[in-house]
Every structure is written in structure tokens, then in C-alpha cells.
C-alpha positions in Angstrom: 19.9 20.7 -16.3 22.3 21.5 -13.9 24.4 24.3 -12.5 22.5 27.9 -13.4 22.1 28.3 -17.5 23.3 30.7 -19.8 19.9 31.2 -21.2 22.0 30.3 -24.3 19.7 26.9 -24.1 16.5 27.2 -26.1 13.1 26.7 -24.3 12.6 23.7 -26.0 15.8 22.0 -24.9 15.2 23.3 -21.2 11.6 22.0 -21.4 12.8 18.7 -23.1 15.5 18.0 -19.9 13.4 18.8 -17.2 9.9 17.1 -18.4 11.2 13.4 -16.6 10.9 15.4 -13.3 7.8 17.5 -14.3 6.1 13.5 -15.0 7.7 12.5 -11.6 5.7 15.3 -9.9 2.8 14.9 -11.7 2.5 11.1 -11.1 2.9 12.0 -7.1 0.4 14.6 -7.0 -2.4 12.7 -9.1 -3.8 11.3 -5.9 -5.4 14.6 -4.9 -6.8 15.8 -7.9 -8.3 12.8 -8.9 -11.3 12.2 -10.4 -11.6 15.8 -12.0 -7.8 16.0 -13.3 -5.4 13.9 -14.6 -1.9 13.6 -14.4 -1.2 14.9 -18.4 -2.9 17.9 -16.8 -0.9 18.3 -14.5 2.1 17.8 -16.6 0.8 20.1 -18.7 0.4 23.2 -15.2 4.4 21.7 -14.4 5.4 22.6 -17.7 3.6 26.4 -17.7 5.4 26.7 -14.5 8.5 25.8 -16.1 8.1 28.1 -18.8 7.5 31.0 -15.9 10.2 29.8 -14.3 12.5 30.2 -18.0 11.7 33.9 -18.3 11.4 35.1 -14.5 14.2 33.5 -13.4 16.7 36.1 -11.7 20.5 34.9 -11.8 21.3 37.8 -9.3 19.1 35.9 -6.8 22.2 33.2 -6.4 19.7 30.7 -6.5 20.6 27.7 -8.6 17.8 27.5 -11.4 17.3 23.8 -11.0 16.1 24.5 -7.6 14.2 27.4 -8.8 12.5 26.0 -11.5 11.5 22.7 -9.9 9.9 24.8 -6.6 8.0 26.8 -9.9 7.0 23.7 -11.0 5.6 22.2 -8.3 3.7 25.4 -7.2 2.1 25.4 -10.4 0.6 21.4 -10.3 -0.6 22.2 -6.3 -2.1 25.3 -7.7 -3.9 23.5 -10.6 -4.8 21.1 -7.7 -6.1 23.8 -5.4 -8.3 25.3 -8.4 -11.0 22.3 -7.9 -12.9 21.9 -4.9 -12.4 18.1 -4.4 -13.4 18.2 -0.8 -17.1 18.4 -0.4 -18.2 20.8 2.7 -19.5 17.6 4.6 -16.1 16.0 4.6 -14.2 19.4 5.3 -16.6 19.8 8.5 -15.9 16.4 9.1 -12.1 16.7 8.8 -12.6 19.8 11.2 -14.2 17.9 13.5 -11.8 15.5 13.3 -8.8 17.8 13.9 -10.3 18.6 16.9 -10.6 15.5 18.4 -7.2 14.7 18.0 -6.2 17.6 19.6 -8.4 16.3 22.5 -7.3 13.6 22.8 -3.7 14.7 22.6 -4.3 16.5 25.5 -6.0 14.1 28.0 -3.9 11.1 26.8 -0.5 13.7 26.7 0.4 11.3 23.5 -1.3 11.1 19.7 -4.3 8.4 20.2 -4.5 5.3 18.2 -6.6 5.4 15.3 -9.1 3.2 17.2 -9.2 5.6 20.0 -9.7 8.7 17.2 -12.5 6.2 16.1 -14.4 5.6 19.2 -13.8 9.5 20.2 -15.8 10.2 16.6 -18.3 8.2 17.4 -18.1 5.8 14.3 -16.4 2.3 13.6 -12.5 2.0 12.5 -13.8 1.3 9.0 -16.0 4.4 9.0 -13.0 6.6 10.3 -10.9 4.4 7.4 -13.0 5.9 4.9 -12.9 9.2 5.9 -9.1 9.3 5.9 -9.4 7.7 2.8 -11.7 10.7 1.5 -9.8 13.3 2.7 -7.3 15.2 0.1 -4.9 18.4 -0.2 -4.4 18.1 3.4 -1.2 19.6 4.5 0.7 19.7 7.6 0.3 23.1 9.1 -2.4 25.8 8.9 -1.0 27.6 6.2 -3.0 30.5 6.4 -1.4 31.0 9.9 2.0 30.2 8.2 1.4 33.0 5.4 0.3 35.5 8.1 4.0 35.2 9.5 5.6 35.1 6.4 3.6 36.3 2.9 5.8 35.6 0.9 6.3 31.4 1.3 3.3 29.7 -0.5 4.5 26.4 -0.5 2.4 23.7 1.4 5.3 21.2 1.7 6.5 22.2 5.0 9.4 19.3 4.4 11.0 21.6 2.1 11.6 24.2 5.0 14.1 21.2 6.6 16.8 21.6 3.9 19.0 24.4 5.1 19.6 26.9 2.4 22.3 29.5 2.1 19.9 31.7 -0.1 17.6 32.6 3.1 19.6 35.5 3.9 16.1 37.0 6.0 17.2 36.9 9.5 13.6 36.7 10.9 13.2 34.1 7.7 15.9 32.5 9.4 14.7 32.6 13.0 11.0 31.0 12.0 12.1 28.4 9.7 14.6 27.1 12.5 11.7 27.5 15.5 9.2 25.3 12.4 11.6 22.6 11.8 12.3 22.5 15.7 8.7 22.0 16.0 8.1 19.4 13.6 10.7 17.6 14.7 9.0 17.6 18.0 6.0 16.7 16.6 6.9 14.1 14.2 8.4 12.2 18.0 4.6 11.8 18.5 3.7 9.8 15.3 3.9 5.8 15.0 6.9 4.4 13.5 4.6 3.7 10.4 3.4 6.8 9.9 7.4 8.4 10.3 8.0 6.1 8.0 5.5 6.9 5.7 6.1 10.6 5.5 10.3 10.0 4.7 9.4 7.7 1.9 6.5 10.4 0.4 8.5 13.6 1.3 12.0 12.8 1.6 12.6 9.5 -0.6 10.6 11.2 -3.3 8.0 8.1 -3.7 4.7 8.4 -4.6 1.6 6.3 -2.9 2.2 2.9 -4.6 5.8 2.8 -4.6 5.4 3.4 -0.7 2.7 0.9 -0.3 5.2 -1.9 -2.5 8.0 -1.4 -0.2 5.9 -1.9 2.7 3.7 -4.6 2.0 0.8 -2.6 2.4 -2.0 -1.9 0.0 -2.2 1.7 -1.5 -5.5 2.7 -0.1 -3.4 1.6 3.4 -0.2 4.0 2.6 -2.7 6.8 1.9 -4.6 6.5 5.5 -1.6 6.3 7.4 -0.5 9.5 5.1 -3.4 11.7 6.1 -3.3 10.3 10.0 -0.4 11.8 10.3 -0.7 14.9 8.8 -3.9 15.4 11.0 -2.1 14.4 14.2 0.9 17.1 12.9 -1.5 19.7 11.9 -3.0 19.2 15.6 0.4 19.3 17.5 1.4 22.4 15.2 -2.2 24.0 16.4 -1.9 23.5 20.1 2.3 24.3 20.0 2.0 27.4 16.7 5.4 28.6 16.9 5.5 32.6 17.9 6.4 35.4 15.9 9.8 37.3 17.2 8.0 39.6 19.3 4.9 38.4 20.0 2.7 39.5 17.5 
């Protein structure tokens, strides 16, 4: 697909073109809903999403409907995702408690610790904290609650997406908070270890999913995915301590 359709296409055809990309997404995703979904099921939530995306899709919007439909389609295999509880309440207390002392440390050491420091600070070995990163899923990069307080109507976890500019955000305090996030997260990604930059443009920019990362590193898989969470944690603590502030205070 490419270029905004005539509707002139039939479902089928649309579905049939985009369902490479719907796999693609699928396959990156699979990670975090693993064991209790798999990825055919979450080709099969990409392709509902799809199909909303089909008949809801607004031409008057002048937003191209291959954008459209893939941000639909990806909200739709995240959503499936966030239907499971996969994170049991130990290991979310545990990841809480872990935010926490990051952000602690950040602020004594005025730089993101070392994951043997973060270790030490938890009180457990390097493996132990290995695990835990290894245990923890869905994890995204800002508090998104706080996120959708300033702005309802943005439900997409993937903060990455708010870099690419966009001439269809027309919303001049839109405008104003997406530039102050990506300002921030540049800030914050300064902070991270070249490993862990690295790891975040291959996942989020470079479109590759855990394994591909891990072959073009050298690294095993369970590896890429540690280093993937660290650094989400040390961004969701920077983002915490430095929120960005609503145009007038509130």
C-alpha cells in the first residue's frame, strides 16, 4: 500500500498487502506476551486493527493511510498484550523498587549507575538483578499515565514515535509537549551506555526485533533483552525526576 487508497481496493487485497508488516510486528512484540500468547495471535489483534483501521479511516484527516493503519495496527497487538497480566505483583513491586533506586542513585552519583552498582544498591547479586531485568515485560519508557493526563488523546507507549516530526500535528500545545518530550529524551538517552543507545536504535529505530539485535551484536538474546529493560528503567527514572511541565503549570 502506498499513498492514501481509493477505497476502490477490496478488504481482502488491503489485508493481503499489509499482512508482511502486520507478521513483522507481531514477531517484535512476541517477547512480552509470551508464554500466554503467541505471535499468530497477535497477527490475528494486527489484522482486526487493520480492518478498524479500513472502515474508520478519515481521508479529510490528511493523514496518509499507511501511517494510519500501521499506528492501528500496532495499538491493537500492545492492546492484546496489555489484556494479560504477565507481570506478577511481586515482580511489579520489585520493578518499583527498582525504579526507585535508580533514581537514587542518579541523584547521589549525578550519572545513571552501573548495573553492578543498581545490584549492590538492591541488595542482591548481578545475576539476581540479571534475572529480574530478564523477568520484567511491557515496560515502557515514560509513565504513561502521567503522559495521558497531559494529553488523552495519545495512547501509544512507543515514545520513539513522538521523534518523527509530522506535519499532521496541527495542535499547538500538541506541538509544544511533543518538542519539550523529545528534548527530554534526548537529554536522557546522553545518560545511557553506548550499549544500551545502541540497543534502543536497533529495536525502535532500525525496526529489529530481540534476536536480530542480539546477532548483530554478538550478544546472546536473553543479553539484548537486559540491556533493553536497563534502559528503559534508567529513562523512565530520568523522565520521573525531569517530567516535562504542562504550558502553564498545571
Amino acid at each position: 500500500m502506498t499513498g492514501k487508497p481509493t477505497f476502490k481496493e477490496p478488504l481482502e487485497k488491503v489485508i493481503e498487502d499489509f499482512l508482511p508488516r502486520i507478521t513483522h510486528l507481531a514477531s517484535k512484540y512476541a517477547y512480552l506476551g509470551q508464554p500466554v500468547l503467541s505471535k499468530e495471535d497477535l497477527v490475528s489483534a494486527g489484522i482486526i486493527g487493520l480492518i478498524e483501521a479500513y472502515h474508520r479511516y478519515d481521508p479529510s484527516k490528511k493523514v496518509n493511510f499507511k501511517t494510519y493503519a500501521e499506528y492501528r495496527i500496532r495499538g491493537a497487538i500492545l492492546d492484546e498484550i496489555r489484556k494479560i497480566d504477565i507481570i506478577p505483583r511481586s515482580v511489579r513491586e520489585k520493578t518499583s523498587e527498582l525504579e526507585e533506586k535508580v533514581k537514587e542513585l542518579y541523584l547521589k552519583l549525578g550519572r545513571m549507575p552501573e548495573e553492578e552498582e543498581i545490584a549492590e544498591a538492591m541488595g542482591i547479586s548481578l545475576e539476581e538483578y540479571h534475572k529480574l531485568l530478564e523477568n520484567i515485560k511491557g515496560i515502557s519508557f515514560i509513565d504513561i499515565e502521567t503522559l495521558k493526563q497531559k494529553m488523552p488523546e495519545l495512547d501509544s507507549d512507543d515514545i520513539f514515535e513522538f521523534l518523527a516530526p509530522s506535519s499532521d500535528k496541527e495542535n499547538p500545545f500538541e506541538k509544544y509537549l511533543l518538542k519539550e518530550l523529545q528534548e527530554k529524551l534526548e537529554e536522557a538517552l546522553q545518560f545511557l551506555s553506548e550499549k544500551e543507545r545502541l540497543v534502543l536504535a536497533l529495536y525502535y529505530y532500525e525496526d529489529l526485533n530481540m534476536k536480530e539485535i542480539a546477532k548483530v551484536l554478538g550478544y546472546t538474546e536473553g543479553r539484548i533483552s537486559q540491556l533493553h529493560h536497563q534502559a528503559l528503567l534508567k529513562l523512565r527514572s530520568y523522565f520521573k525526576i525531569n517530567k516535562p511541565k504542562n504550558k502553564g503549570g498545571t
